[in-house]
Gaussian input, Z-matrix of N, CA and C with variables (Angstrom, degrees):
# hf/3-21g

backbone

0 1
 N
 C     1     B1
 C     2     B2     1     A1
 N     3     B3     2     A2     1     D1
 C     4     B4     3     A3     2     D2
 C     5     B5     4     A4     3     D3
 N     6     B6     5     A5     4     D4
 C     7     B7     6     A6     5     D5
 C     8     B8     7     A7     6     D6
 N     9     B9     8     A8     7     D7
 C    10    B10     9     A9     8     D8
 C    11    B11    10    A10     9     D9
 N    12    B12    11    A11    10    D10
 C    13    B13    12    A12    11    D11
 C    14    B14    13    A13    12    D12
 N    15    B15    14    A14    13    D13
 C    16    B16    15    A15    14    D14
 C    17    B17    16    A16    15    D15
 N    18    B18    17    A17    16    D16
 C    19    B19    18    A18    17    D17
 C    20    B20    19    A19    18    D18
 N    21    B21    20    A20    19    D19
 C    22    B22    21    A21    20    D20
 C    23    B23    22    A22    21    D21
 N    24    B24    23    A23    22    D22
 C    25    B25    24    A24    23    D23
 C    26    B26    25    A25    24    D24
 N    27    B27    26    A26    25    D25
 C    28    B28    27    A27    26    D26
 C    29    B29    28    A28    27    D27
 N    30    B30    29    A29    28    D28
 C    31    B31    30    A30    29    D29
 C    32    B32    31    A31    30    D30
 N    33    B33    32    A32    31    D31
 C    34    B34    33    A33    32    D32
 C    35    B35    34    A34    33    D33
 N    36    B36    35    A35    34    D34
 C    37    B37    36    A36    35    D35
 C    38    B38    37    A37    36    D36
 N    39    B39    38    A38    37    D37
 C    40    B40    39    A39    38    D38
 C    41    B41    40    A40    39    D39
 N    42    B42    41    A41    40    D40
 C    43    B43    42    A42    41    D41
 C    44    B44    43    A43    42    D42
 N    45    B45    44    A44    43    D43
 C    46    B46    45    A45    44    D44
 C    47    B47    46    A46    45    D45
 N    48    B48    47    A47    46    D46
 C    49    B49    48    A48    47    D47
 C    50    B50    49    A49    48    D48
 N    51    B51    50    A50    49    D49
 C    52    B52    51    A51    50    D50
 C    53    B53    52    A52    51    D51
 N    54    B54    53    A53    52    D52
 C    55    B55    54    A54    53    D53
 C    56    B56    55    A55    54    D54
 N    57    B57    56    A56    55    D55
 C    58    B58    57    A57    56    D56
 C    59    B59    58    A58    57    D57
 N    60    B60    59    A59    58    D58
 C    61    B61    60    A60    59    D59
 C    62    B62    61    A61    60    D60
 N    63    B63    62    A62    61    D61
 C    64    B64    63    A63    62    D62
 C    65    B65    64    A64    63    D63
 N    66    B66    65    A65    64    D64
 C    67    B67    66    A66    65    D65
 C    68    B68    67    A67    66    D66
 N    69    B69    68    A68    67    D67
 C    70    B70    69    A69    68    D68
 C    71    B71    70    A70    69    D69
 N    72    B72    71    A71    70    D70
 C    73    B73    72    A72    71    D71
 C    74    B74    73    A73    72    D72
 N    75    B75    74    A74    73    D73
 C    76    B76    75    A75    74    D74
 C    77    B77    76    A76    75    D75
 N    78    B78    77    A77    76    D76
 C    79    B79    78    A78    77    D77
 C    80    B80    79    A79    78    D78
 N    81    B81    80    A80    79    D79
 C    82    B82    81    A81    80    D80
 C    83    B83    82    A82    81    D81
 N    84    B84    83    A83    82    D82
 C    85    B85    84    A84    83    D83
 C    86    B86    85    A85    84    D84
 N    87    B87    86    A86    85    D85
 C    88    B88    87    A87    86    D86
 C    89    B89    88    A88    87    D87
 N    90    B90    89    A89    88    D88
 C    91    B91    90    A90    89    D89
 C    92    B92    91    A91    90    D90
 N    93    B93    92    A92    91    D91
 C    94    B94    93    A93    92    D92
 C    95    B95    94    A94    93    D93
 N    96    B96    95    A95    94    D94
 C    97    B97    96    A96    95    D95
 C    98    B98    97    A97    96    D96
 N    99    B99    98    A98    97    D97
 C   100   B100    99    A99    98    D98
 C   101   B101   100   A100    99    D99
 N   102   B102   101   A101   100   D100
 C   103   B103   102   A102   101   D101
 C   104   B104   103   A103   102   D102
 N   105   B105   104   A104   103   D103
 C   106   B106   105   A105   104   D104
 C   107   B107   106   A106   105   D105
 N   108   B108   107   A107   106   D106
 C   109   B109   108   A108   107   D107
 C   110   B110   109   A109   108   D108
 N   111   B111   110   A110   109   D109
 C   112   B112   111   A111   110   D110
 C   113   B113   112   A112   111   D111
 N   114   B114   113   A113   112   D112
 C   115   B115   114   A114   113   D113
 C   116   B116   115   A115   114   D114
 N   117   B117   116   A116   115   D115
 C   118   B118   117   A117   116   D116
 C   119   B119   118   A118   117   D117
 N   120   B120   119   A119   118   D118
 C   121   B121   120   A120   119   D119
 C   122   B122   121   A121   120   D120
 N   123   B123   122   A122   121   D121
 C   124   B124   123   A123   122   D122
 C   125   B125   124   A124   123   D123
 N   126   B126   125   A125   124   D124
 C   127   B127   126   A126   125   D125
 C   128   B128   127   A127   126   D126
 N   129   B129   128   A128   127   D127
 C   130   B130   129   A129   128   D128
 C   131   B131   130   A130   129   D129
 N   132   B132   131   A131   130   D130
 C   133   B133   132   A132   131   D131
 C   134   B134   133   A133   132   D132
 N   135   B135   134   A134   133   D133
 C   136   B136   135   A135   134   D134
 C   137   B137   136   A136   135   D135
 N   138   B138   137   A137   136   D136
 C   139   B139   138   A138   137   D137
 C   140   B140   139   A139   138   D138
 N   141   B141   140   A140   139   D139
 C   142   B142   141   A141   140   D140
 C   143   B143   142   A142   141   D141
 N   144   B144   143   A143   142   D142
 C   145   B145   144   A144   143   D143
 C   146   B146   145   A145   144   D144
 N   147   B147   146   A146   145   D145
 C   148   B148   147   A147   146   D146
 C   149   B149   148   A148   147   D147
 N   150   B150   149   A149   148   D148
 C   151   B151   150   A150   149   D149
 C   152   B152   151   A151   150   D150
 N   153   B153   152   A152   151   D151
 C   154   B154   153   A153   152   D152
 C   155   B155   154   A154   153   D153
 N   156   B156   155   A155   154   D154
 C   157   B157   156   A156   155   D155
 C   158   B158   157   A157   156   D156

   B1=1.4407
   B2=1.5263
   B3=1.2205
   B4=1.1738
   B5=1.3108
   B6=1.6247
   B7=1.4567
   B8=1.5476
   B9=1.1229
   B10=1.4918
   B11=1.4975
   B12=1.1104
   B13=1.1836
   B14=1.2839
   B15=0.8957
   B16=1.7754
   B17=1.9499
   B18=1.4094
   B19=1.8956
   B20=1.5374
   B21=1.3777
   B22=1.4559
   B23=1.1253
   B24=1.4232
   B25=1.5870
   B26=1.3588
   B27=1.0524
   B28=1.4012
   B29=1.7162
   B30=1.1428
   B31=1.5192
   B32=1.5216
   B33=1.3631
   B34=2.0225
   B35=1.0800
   B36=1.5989
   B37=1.7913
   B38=1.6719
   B39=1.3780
   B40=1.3494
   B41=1.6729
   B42=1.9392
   B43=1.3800
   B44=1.4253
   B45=1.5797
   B46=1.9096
   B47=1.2892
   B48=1.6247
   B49=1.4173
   B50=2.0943
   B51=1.4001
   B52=1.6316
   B53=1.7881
   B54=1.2198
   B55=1.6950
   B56=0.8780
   B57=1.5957
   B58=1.8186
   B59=1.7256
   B60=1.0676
   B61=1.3465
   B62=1.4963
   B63=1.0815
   B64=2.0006
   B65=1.8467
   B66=1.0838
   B67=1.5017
   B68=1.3162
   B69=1.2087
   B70=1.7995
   B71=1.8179
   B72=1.2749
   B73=1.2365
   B74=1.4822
   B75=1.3498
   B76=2.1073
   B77=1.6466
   B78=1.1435
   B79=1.4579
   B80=2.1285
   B81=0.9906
   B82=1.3566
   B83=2.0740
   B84=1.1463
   B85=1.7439
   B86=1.5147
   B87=1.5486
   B88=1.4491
   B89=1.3326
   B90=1.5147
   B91=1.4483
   B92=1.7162
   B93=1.5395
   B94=1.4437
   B95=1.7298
   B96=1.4252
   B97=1.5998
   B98=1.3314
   B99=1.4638
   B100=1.3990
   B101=1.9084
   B102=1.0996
   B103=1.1521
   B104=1.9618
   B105=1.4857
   B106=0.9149
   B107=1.8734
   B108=1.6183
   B109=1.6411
   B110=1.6812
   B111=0.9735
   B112=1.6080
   B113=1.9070
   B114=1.9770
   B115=1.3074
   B116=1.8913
   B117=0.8630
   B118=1.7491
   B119=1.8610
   B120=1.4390
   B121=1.6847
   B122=1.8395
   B123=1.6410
   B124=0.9894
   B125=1.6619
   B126=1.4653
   B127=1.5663
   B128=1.1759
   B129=1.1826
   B130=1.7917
   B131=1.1566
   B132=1.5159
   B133=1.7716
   B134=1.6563
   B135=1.3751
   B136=2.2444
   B137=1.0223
   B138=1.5345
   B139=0.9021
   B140=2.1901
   B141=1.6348
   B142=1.7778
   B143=1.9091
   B144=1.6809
   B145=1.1976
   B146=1.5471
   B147=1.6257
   B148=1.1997
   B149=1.3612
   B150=1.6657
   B151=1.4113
   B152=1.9323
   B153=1.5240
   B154=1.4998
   B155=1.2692
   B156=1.6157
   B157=1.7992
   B158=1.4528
   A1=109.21
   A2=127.90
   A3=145.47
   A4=126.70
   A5=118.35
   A6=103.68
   A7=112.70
   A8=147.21
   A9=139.91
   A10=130.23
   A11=123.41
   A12=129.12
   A13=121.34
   A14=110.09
   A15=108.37
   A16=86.78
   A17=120.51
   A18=104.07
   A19=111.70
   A20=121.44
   A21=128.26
   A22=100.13
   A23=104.70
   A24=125.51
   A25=96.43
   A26=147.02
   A27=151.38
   A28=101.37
   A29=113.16
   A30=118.90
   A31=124.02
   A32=95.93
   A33=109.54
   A34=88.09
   A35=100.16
   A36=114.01
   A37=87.67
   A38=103.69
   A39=131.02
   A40=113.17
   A41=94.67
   A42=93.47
   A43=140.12
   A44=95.56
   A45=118.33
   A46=93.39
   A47=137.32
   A48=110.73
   A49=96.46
   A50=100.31
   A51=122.51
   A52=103.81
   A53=114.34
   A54=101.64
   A55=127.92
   A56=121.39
   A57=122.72
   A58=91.60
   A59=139.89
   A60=123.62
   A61=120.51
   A62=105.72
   A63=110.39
   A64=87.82
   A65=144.94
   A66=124.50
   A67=99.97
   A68=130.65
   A69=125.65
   A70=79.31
   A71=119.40
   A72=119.74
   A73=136.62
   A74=117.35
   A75=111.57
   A76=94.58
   A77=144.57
   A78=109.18
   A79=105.54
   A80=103.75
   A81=94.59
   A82=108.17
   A83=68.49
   A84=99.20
   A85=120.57
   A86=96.70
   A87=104.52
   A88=122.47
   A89=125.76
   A90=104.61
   A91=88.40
   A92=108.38
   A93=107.95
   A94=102.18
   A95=104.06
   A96=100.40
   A97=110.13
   A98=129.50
   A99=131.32
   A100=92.73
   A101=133.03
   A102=142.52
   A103=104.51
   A104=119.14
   A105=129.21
   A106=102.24
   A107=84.68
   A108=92.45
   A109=107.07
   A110=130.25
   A111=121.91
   A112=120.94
   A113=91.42
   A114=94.74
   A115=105.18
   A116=126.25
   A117=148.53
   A118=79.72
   A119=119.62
   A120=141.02
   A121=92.98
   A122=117.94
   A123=130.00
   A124=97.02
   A125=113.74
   A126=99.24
   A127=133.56
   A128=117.72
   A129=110.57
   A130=120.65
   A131=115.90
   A132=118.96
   A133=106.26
   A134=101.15
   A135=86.38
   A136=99.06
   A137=155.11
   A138=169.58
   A139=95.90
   A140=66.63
   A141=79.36
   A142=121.75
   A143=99.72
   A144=100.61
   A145=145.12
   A146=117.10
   A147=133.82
   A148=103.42
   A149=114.15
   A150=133.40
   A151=93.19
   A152=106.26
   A153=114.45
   A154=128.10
   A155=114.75
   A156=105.89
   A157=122.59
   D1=150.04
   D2=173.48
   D3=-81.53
   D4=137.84
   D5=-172.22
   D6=-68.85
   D7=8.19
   D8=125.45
   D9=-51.41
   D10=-21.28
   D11=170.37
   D12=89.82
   D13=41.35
   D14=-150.81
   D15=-152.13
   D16=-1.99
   D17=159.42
   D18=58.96
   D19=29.97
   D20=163.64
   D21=-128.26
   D22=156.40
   D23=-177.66
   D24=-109.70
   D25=115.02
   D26=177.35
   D27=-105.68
   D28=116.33
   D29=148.88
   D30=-85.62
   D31=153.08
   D32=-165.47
   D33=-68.00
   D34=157.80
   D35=-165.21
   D36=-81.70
   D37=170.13
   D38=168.46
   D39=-36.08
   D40=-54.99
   D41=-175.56
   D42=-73.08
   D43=1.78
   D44=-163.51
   D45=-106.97
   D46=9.77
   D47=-173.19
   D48=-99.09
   D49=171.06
   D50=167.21
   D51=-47.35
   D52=104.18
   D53=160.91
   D54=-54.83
   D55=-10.71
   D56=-165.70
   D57=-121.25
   D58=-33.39
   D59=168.70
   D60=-116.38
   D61=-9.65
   D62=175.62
   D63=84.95
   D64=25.93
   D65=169.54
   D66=-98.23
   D67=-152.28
   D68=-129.05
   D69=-124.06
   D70=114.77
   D71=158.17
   D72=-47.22
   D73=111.96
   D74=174.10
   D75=-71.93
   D76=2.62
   D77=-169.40
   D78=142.30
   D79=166.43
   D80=176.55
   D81=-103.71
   D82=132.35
   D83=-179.28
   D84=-126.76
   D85=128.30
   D86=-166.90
   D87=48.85
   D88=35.48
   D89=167.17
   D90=126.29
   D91=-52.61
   D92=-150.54
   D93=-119.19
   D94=172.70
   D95=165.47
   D96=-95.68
   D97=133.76
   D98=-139.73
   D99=-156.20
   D100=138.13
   D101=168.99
   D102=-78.98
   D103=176.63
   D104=-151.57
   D105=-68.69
   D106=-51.02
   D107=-166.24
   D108=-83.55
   D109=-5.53
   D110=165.79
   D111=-94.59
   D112=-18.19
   D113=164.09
   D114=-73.73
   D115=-59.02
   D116=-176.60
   D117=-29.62
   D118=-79.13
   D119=-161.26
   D120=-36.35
   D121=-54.41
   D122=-153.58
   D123=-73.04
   D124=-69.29
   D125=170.96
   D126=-51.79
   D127=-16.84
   D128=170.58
   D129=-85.44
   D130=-27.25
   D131=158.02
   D132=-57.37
   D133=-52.79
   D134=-179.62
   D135=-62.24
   D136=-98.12
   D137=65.11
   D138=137.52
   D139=-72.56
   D140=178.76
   D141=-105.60
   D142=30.65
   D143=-176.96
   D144=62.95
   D145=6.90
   D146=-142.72
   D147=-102.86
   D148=115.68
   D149=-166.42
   D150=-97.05
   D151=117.81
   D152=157.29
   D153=-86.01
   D154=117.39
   D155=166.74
   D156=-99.67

């Protein structure tokens, strides 16, 4: 049973997941809805300027 009480497993809708990894979105970051650790990835690339090839 679920801590709602109600014995369903509900998965996050389509629209709440990470665009860059599909895990469970905190919120929109930079533009996009982004989970904790790709939001975290994204500020330390601005942050410290860091160009990926």
């Amino acid at each position: 049973m679920t801590a709602s009480g109600r014995g369903q497993n509900k998965r996050p809708s389509p629209g709440l997941l990470c665009v860059v990894c599909g895990d469970t979105s905190s919120g929109k970051h930079y533009g996009i809805l982004a989970c904790n650790g790709c939001s975290g990835f994204f500020k330390r690339s601005v942050r410290r300027k860091l160009i990926y090839r």
